[in-house]
LUMTORNU-359761 format. One line per 4 residues: their letters; for each residue x negated, y, z negated of N, C-alpha, C. Coordinates in Angstrom, 3 decimals, decimal comma. Atoms other than C-alpha are relative to their C-alpha. Example, Ala and Ser with C-alpha at 12.3 -4.5 7.8 and 13.67 -1.06 7.14 Angstrom:
# residues 2
AS> -0,890:-1,190:0,000:-12,300:-4,500:-7,800:-0,900:1,200:0,000 ~ 0,820:-1,190:0,060:-13,670:-1,060:-7,140:0,770:1,090:-0,730
This chain:
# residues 160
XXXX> -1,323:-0,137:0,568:-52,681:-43,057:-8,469:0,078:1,339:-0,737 ~ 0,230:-1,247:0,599:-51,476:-39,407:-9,495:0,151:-0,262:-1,183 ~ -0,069:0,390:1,552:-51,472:-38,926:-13,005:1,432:0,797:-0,432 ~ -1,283:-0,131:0,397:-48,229:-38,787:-14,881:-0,262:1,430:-1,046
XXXX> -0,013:-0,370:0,333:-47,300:-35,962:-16,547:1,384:0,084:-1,309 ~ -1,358:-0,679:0,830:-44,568:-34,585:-19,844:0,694:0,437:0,491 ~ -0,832:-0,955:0,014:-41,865:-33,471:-19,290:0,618:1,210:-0,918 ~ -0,488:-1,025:0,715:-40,442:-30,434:-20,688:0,538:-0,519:-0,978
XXXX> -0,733:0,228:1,112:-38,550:-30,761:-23,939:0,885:0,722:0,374 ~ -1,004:-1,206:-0,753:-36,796:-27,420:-22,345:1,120:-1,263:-0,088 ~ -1,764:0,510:-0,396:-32,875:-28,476:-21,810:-0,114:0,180:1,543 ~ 0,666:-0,394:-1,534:-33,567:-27,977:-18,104:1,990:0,375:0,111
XXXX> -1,626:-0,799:0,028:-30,446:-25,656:-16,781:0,698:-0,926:1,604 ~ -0,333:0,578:-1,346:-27,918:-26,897:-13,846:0,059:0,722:1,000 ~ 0,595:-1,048:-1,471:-28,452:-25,838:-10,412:1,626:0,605:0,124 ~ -0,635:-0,930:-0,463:-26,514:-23,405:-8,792:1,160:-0,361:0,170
XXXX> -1,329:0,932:-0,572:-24,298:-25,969:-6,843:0,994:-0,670:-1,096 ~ -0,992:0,823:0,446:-22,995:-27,712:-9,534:0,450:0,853:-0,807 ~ -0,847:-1,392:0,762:-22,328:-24,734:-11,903:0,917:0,339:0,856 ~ -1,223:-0,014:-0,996:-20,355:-23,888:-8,360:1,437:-0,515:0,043
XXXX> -1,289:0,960:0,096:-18,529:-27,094:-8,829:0,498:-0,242:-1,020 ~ -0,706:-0,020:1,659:-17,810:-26,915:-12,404:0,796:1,198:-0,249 ~ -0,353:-1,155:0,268:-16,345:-23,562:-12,167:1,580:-0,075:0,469 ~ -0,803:0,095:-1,086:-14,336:-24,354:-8,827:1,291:-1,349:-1,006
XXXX> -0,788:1,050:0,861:-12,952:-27,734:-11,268:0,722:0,631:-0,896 ~ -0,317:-0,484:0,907:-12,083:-25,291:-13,846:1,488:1,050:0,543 ~ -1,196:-0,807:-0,986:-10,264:-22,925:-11,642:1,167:-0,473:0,908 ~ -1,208:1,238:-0,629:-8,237:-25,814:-9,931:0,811:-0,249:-1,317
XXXX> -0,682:0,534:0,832:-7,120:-27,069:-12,980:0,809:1,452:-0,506 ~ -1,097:-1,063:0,580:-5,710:-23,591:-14,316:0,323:0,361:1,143 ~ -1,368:-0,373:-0,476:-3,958:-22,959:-11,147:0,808:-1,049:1,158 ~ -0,849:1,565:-0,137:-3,252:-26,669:-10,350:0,097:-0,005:1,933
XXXX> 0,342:0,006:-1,561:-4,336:-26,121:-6,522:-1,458:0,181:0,195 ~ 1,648:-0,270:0,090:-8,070:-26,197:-5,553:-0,365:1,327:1,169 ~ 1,116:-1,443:-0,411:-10,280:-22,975:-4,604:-0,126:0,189:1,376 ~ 0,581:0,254:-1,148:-10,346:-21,839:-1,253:-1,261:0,922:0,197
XXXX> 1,102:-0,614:-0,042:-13,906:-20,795:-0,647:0,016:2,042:1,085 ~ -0,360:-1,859:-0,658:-13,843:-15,881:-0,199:1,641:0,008:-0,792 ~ -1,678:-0,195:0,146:-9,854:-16,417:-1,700:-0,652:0,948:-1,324 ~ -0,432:-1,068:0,764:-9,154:-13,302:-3,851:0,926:-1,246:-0,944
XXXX> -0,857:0,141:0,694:-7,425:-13,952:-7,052:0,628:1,128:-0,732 ~ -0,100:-1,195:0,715:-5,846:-10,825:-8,279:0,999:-0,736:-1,102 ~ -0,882:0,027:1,456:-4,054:-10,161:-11,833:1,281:-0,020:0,603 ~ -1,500:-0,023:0,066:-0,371:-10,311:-12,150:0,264:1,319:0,552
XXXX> -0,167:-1,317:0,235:1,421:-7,180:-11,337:-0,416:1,134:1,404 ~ -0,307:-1,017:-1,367:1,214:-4,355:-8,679:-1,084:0,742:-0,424 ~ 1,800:-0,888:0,046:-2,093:-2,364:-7,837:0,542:1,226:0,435 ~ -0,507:-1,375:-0,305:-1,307:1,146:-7,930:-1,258:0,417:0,401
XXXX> 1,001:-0,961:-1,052:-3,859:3,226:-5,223:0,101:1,036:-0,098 ~ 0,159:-1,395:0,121:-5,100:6,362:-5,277:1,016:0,987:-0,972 ~ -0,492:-0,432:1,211:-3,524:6,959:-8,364:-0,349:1,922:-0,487 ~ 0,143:-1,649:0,520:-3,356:11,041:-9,202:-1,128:0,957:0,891
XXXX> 0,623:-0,593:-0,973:-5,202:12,140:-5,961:0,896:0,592:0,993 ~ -1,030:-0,892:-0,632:-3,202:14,915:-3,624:-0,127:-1,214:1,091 ~ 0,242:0,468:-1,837:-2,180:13,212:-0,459:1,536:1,137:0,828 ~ -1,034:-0,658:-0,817:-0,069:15,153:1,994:0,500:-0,580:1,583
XXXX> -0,462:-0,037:-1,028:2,273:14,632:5,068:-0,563:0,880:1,466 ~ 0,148:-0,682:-0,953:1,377:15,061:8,502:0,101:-0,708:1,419 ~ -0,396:0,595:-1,260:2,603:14,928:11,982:-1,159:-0,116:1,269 ~ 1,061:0,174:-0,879:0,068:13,533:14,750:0,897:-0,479:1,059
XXXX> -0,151:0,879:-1,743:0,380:12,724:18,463:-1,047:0,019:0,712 ~ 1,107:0,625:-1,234:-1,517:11,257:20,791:0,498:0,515:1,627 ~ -0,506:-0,760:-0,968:-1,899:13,184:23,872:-1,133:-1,075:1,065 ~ 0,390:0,595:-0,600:-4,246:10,803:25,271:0,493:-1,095:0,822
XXXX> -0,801:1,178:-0,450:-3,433:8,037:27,868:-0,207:-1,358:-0,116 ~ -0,067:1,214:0,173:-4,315:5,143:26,215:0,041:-0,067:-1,803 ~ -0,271:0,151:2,074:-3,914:3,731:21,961:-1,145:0,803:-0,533 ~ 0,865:-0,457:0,354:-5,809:5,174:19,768:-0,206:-0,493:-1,379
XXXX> 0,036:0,239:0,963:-7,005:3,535:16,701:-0,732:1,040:-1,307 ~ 1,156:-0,717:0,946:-8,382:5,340:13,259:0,322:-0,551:-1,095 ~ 0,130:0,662:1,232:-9,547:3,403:10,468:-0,122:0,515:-1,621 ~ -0,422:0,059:1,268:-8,664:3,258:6,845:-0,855:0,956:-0,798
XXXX> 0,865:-0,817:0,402:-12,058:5,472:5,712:-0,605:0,938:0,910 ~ -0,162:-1,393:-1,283:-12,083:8,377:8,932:0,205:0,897:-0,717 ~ -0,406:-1,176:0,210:-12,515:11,374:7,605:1,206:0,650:1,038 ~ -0,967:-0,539:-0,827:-9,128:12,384:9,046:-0,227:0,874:1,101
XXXX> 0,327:-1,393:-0,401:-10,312:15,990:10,231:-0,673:-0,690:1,689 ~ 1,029:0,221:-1,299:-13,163:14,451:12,536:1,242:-1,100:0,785 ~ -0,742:0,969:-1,052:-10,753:11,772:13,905:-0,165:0,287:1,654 ~ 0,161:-0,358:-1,035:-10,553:11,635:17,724:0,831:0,947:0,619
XXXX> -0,179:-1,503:-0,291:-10,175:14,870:19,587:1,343:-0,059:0,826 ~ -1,563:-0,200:-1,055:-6,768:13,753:21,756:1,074:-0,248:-0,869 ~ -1,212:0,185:1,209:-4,746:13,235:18,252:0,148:1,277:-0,154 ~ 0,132:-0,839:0,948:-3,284:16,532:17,600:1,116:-0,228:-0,907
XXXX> -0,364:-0,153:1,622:-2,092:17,543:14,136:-0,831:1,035:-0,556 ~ 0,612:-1,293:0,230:-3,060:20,202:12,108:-1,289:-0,215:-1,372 ~ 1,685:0,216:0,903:-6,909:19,600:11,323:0,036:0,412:-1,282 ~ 0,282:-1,146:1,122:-7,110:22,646:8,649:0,415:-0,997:-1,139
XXXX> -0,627:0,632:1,041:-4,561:20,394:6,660:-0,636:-1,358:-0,797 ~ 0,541:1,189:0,485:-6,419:17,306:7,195:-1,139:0,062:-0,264 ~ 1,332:-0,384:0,596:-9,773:18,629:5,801:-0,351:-0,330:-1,251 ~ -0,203:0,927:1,055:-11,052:16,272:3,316:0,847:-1,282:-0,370
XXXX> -0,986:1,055:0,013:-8,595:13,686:3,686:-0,393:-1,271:0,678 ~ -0,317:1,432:-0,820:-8,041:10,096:5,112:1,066:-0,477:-0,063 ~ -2,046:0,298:0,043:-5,006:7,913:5,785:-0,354:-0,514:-1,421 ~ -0,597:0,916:0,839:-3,339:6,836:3,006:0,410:-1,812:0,168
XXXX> -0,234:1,530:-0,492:-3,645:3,072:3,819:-0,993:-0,694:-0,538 ~ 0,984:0,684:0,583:-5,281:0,066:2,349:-1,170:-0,230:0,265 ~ 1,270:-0,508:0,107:-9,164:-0,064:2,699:-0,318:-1,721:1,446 ~ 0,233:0,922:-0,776:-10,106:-2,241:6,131:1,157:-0,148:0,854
XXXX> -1,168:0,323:-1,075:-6,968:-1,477:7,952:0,080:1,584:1,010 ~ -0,067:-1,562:-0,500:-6,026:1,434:10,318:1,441:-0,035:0,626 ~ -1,351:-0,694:-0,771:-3,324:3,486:12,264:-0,206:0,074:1,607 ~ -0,193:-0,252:-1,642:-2,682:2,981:15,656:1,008:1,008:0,873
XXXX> -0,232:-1,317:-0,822:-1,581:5,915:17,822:0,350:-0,279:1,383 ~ -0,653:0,680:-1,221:0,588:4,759:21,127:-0,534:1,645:0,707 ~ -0,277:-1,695:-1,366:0,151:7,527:24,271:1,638:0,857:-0,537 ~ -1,062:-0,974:0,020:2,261:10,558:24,080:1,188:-0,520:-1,761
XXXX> -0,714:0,066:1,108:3,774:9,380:20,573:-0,203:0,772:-1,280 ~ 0,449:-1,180:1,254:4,496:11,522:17,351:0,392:-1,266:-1,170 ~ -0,146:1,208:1,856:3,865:9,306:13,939:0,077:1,018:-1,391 ~ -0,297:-1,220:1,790:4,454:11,160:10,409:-1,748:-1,117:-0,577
XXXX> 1,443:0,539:0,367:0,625:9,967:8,585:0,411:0,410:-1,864 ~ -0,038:-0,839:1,063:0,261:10,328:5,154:-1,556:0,293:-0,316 ~ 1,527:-0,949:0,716:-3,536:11,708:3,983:-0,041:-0,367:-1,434 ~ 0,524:0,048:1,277:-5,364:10,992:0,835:-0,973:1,096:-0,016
XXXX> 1,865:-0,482:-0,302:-8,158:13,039:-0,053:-0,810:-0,390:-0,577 ~ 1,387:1,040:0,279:-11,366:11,811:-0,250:-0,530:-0,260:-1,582 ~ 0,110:0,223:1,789:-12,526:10,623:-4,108:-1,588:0,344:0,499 ~ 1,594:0,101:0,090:-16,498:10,142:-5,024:-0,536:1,602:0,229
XXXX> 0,594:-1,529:-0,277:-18,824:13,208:-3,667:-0,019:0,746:0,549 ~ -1,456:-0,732:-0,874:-16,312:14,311:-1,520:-1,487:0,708:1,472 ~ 1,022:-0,116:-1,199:-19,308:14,648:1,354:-0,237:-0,666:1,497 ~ -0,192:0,894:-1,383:-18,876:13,721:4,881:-0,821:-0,064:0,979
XXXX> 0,718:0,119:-0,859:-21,267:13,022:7,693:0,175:-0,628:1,298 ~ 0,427:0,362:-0,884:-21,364:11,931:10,968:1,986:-0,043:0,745 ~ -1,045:-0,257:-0,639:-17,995:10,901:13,001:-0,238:0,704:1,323 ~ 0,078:-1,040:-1,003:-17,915:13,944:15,442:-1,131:0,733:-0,494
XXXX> 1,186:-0,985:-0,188:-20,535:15,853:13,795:0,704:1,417:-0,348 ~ -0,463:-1,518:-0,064:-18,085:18,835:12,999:0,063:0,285:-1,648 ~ -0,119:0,229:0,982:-18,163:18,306:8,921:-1,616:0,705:-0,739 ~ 1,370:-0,092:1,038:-21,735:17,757:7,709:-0,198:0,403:-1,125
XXXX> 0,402:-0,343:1,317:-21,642:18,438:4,061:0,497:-0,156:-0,887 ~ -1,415:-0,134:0,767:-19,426:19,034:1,378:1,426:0,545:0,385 ~ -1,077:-0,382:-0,337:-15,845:18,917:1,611:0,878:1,276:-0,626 ~ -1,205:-0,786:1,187:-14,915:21,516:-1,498:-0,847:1,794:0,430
XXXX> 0,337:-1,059:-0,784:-17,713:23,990:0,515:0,768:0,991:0,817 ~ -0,465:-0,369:-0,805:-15,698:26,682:2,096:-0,659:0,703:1,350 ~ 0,560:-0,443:-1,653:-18,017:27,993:4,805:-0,431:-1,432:0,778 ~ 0,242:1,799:-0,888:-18,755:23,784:5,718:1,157:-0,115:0,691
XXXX> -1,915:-0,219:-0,656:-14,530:24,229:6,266:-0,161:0,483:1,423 ~ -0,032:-0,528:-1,149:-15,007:27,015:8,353:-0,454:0,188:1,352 ~ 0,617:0,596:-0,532:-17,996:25,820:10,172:0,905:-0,807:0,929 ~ -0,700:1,500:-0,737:-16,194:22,518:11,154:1,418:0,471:0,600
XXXX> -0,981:-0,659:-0,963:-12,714:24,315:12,110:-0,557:0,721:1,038 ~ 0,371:-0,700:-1,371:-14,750:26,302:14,385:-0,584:-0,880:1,188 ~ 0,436:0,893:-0,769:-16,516:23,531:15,465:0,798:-1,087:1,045 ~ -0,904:1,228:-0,971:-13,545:21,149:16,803:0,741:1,408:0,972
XXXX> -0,695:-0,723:-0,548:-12,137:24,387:18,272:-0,761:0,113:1,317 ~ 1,066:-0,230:-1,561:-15,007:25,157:20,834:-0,297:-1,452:0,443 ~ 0,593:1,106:-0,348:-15,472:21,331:20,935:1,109:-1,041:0,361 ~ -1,154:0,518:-0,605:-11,684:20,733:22,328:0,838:-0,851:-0,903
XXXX> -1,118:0,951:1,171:-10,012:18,857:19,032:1,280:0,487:0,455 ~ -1,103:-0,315:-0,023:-6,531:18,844:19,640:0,665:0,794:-1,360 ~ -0,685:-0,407:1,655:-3,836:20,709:16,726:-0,694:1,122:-0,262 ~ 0,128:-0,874:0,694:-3,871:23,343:14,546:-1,671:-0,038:-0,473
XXXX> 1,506:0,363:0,305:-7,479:24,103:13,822:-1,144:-0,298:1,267 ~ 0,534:0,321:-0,934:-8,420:22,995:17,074:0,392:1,216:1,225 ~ -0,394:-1,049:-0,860:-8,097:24,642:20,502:1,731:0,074:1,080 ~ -1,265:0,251:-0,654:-5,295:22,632:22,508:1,484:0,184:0,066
């Protein structure tokens, strides 16, 4: 027969799950509907974005013959090479659009875009490969405009 042991005096803490379910009880009751498990709760009130960061206007078309999607964090510039618009402008930038969404680009259509420019360490990599470095660098600029030019980017900046 094993031999019995003490138990702790400790307060022993509650597991994970039920702290879960005591929380989820708590949060039902102040908004008198129960929790759906990933649901966002934001504050009251309107979320102002990219608050005091330049963004600028710009006209793109798609010269390609099929959609063209570009997502919400695309360094604009590198985007794909059958959108033109005028790169130079969009250097450093992305769309102006909420974070996990993108812009779709019909054949032969012209869309107005709007551009943010990039926050954090303003450093871009990969995409096309025409960037690589810092965005506030002006020979990385001139680099990468030269680069979508010999490397067929559509638009201003480019060759088409």
């Amino acid at each position: 027969m094993p031999k019995k042991t003490k138990r702790s005096s400790a307060k022993r803490q509650k597991s994970p799950q039920k702290t879960v379910r005591s929380l989820a009880a708590v949060i039902k009751a102040e908004l008198g509907k129960p929790v759906v498990p990933g649901e966002i709760l934001a504050a009251a009130g309107e979320v102002e974005a990219f608050n005091g960061r330049e963004t600028r206007e710009l006209t793109v078309k798609n010269v390609a013959d099929r959609p063209i999607q570009v997502g919400s964090h695309c360094h604009f510039f590198e985007s794909n090479h059958a959108l033109t618009f005028d790169r130079a402008q969009a250097f450093g930038f992305r769309l102006c659009i909420p974070a996990g969404t993108a812009v779709r680009f019909e054949p032969g259509e012209d869309k107005r875009v709007t551009v943010v420019a990039l926050a954090g360490k303003r450093v871009a990599y990969g995409i096309n490969g025409l960037t690589e470095g810092s965005l506030d660098d002006a020979q990385v600029k001139a680099r990468a405009l030269s680069l979508a030019g010999t490397r067929g980017f559509s638009g201003k900046g480019g060759v088409r």
